[in-house]
N, C-alpha and C positions, 0 to 999 in steps of 0.2 A: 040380822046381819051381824056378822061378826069384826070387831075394832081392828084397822089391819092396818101397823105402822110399820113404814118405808124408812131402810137404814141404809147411806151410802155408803160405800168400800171405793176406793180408790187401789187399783193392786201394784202393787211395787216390786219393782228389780227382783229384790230380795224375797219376795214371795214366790218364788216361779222355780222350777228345779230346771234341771240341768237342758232339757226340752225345752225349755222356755213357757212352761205352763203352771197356772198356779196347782203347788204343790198340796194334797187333800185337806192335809192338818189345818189349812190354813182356812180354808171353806167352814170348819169346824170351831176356827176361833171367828170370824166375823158375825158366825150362827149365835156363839155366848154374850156377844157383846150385843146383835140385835137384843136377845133375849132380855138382856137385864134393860136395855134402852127402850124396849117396849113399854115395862112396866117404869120406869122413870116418866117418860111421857104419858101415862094414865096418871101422874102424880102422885107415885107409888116412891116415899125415900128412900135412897140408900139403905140398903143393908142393915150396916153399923148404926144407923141411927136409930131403926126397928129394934134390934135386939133388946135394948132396955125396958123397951113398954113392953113387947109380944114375943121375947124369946126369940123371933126370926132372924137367923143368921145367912140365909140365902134361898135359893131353889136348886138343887145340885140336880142332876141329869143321873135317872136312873135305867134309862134302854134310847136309842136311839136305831134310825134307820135313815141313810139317806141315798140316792140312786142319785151317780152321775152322768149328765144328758150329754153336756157339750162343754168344752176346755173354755178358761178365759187366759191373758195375758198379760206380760206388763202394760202398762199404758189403760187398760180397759176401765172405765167406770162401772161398777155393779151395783144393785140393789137388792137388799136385802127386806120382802115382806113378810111381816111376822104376825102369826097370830094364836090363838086359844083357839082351838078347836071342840074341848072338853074340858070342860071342871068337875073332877071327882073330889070326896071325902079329903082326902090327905095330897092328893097329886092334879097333876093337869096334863093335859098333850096338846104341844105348842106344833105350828107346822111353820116351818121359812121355805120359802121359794127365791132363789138367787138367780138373779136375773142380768141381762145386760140388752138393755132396752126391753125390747117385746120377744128376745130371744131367753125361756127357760132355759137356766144351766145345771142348779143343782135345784131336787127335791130332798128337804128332810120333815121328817115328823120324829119328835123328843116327847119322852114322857119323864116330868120332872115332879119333884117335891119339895112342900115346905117347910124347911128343916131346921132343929135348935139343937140345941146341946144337949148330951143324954145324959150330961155330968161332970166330975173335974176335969176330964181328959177333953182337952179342946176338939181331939182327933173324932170324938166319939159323938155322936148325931143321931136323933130320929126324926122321923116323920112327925108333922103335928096336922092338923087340920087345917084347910087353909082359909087364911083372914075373910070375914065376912065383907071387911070393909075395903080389902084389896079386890076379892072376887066383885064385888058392887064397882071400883072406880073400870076396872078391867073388863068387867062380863059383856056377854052378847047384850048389844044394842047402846054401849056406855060412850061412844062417838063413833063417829061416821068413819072412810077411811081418812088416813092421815099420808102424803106423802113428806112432810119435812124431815130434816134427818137430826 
């Protein structure tokens, strides 16, 4: 069984275009922020705190896919389930399903990597392998599901 943790959105005015529905971009940013609050909740730290022991400066999103089912709106509470699907060598593929209640709105599956610096240039990044000790708090079977946000 794979660790599936539940991220709340709350969608706001400002989220919604002109229809009054939340606009795509925005589906995209609650996806980034499940993502990194996933591994925060496997007790996975920040970032910036990593980079010094293990070089890791994040997991940037290297392909994405996601199908849109059904619209949400202002006012709607959402949920966001995330999880690892796959741990490869140097990458993973996370899937979120965005939810509002038991109605599926959005599917995505991200294929991301672990990335450091490739050198002086901050801009410049490669792939590294990814942490033994993250894939261990994170991997199949590392806690049951979680719904807290």
């Amino acid at each position: 069984m794979h660790y599936v943790h539940t991220y709340a959105v709350s969608v706001e005015f400002g989220d919604c275009d002109p229809a009054q529905i939340v606009h795509f971009p925005n589906y995209y940013r609650w996806i980034d922020a499940a993502s990194r609050n996933f591994f925060a909740r496997c007790g996975v730290p920040p970032w910036r705190e990593l980079e010094p022991a293990t070089g890791v400066i994040g997991t940037p999103l290297v392909d994405t896919h996601a199908r849109f089912l059904r619209t949400a709106s202002y006012g709607d509470r959402l949920e966001v389930d995330t999880e690892v699907l796959e741990w490869r060598r140097k990458s993973f593929v996370m899937r979120h399903r965005i939810r509002r209640g038991d109605v599926l709105l959005v599917e995505c599956e991200e294929v991301r990597i672990f990335a450091a610096r490739a050198g002086a240039d901050p801009h410049v990044i490669r792939a590294v392998p990814v942490p033994a000790d993250i894939r261990a708090r994170c991997g199949e079977g590392a806690v049951e599901q979680d719904a807290a946000s």
